[in-house]
C-alpha positions as a Markdown table, in Angstrom:
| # | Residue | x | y | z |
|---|---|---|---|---|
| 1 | Unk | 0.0 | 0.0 | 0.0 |
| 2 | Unk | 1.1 | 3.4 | -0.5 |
| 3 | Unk | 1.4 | 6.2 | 1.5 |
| 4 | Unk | -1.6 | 7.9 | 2.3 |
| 5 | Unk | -2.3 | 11.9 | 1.1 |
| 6 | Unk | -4.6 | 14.5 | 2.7 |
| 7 | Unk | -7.4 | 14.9 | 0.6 |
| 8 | Unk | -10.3 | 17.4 | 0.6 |
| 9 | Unk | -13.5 | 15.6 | 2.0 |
| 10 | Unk | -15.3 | 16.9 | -1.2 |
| 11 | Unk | -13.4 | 14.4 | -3.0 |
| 12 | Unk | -14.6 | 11.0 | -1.2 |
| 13 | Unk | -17.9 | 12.7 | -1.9 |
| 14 | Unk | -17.5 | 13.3 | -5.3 |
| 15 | Unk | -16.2 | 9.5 | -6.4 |
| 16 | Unk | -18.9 | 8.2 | -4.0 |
| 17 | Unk | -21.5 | 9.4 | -6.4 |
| 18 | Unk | -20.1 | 8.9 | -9.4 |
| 19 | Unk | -21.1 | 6.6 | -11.8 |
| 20 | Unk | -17.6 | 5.5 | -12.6 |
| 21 | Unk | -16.9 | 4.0 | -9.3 |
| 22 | Unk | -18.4 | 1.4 | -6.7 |
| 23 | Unk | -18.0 | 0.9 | -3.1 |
| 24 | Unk | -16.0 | -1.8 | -2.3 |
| 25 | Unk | -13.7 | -3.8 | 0.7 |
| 26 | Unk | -10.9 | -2.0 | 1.7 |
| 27 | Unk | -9.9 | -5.0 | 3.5 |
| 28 | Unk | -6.5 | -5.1 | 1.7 |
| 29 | Unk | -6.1 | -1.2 | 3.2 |
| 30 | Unk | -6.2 | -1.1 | 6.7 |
| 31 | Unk | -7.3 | 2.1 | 8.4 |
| 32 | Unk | -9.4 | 3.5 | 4.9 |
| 33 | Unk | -12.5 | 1.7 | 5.6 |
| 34 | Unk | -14.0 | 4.1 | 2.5 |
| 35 | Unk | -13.0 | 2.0 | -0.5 |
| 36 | Unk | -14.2 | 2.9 | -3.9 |
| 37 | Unk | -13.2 | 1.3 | -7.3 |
| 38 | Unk | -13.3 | 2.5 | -10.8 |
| 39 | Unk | -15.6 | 0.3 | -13.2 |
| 40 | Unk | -14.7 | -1.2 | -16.7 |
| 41 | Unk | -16.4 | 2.2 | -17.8 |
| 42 | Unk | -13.3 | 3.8 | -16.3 |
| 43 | Unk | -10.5 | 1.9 | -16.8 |
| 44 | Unk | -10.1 | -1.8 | -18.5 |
| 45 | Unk | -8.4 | -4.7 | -17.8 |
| 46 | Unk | -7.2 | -3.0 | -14.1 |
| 47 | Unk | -8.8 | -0.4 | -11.9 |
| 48 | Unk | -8.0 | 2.7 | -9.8 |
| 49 | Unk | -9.2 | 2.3 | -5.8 |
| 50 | Unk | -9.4 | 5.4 | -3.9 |
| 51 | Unk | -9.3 | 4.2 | -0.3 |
| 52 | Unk | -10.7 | 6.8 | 2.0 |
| 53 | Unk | -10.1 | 7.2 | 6.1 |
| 54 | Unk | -13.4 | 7.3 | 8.1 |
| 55 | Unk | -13.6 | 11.3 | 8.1 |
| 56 | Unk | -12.4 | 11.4 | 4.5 |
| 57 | Unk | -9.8 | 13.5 | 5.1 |
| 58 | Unk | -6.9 | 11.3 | 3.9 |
| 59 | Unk | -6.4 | 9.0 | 0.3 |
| 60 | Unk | -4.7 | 6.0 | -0.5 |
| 61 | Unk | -4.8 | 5.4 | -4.0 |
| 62 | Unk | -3.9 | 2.6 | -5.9 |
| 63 | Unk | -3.6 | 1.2 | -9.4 |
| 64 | Unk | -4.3 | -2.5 | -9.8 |
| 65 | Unk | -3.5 | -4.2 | -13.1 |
| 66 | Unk | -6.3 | -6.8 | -13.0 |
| 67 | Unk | -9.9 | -6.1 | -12.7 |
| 68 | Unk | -10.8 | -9.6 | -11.7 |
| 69 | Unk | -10.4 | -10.0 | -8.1 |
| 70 | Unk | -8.8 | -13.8 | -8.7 |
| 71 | Unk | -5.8 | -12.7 | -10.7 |
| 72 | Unk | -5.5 | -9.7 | -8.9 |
| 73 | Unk | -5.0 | -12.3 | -5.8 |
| 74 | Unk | -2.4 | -14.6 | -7.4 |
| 75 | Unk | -0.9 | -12.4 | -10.0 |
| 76 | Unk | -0.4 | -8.7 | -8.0 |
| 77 | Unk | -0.6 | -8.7 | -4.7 |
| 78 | Unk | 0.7 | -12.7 | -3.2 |
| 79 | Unk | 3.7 | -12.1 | -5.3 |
| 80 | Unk | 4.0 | -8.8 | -3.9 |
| 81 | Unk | 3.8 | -10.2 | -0.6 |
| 82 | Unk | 6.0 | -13.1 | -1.1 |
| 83 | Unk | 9.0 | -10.9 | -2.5 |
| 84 | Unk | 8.5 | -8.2 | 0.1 |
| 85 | Unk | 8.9 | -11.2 | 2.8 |
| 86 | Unk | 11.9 | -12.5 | 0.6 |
| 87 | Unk | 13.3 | -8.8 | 0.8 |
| 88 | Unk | 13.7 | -9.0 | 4.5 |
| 89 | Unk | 15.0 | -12.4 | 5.1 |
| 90 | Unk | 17.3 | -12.4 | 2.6 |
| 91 | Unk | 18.1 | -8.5 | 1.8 |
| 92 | Unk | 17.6 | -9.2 | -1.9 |
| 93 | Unk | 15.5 | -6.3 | -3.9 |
| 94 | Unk | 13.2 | -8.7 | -5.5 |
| 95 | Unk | 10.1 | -6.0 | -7.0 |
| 96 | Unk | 7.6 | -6.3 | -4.5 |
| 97 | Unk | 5.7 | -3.2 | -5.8 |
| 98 | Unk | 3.4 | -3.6 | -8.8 |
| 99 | Unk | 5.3 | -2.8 | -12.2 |
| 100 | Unk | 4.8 | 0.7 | -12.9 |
| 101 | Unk | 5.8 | 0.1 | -16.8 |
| 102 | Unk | 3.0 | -2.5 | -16.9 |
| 103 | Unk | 0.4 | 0.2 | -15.5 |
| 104 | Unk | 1.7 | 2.5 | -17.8 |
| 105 | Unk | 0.9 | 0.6 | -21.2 |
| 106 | Unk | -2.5 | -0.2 | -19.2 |
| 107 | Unk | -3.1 | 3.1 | -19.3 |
| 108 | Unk | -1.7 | 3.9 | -22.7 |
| 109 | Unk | -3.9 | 1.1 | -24.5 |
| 110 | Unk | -7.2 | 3.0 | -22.8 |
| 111 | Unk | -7.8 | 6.0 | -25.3 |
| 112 | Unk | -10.1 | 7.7 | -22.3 |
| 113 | Unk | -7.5 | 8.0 | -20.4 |
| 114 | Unk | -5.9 | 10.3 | -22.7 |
| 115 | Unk | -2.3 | 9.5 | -21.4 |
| 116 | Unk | 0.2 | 10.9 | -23.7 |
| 117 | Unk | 2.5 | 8.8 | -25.2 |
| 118 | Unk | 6.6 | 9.8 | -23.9 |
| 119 | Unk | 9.0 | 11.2 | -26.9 |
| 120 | Unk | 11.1 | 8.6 | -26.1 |
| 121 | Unk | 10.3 | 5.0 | -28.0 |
| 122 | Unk | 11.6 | 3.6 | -24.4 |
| 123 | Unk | 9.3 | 4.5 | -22.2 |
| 124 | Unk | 5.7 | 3.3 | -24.5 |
């Protein structure tokens, strides 16, 4: 999880009623009972999760690069785990954060988005 952000209340409000996102668990973020999560409408294959606190006033917000809760289980966040444990045993630097570049051309295959594509062949 990342770290959380102060946030205006307004915005909880805002993605609560919009159509883009649901209410869902925030189970997997501790503290940010207030869990809402863009729909296919949004953002397809993964989904963005704005994770509220009680009062609203702080964010966590994450990116997920599977929509389907299944292999968002086994392919994100247990091999997240797993190398974050193998981190600390063994002081290795395994990844244990979700691939950024993989998010990235997520969000560069969604024309909605509107991402714009880097100058540099490398980085698309």
């Amino acid at each position: 999880m990342a770290n959380a952000m102060f946030a205006d209340t307004r915005l909880m409000v805002e993605i609560s009623n919009s159509p883009l996102f649901g209410k869902v668990s925030g189970s997997l973020h501790k503290g940010y009972p207030n869990s809402f999560k863009s729909n296919k409408d949004f953002m397809f294959p993964g989904n963005l999760q704005f994770s509220f606190s009680k009062d609203g006033t702080l964010v966590d917000i994450d990116i997920d690069l599977f929509r389907n809760s299944g292999l968002h289980l086994f392919g994100e966040v247990i091999p997240n785990h797993i190398a974050d444990v193998i981190n600390k045993v063994f002081k290795t630097g395994l990844p244990d954060k979700t691939n950024q570049d993989a998010v990235r051309r997520m969000l560069l295959a969604n024309p909605q988005i509107g991402l714009t594509r880097s100058p540099d062949p490398n980085f698309n």
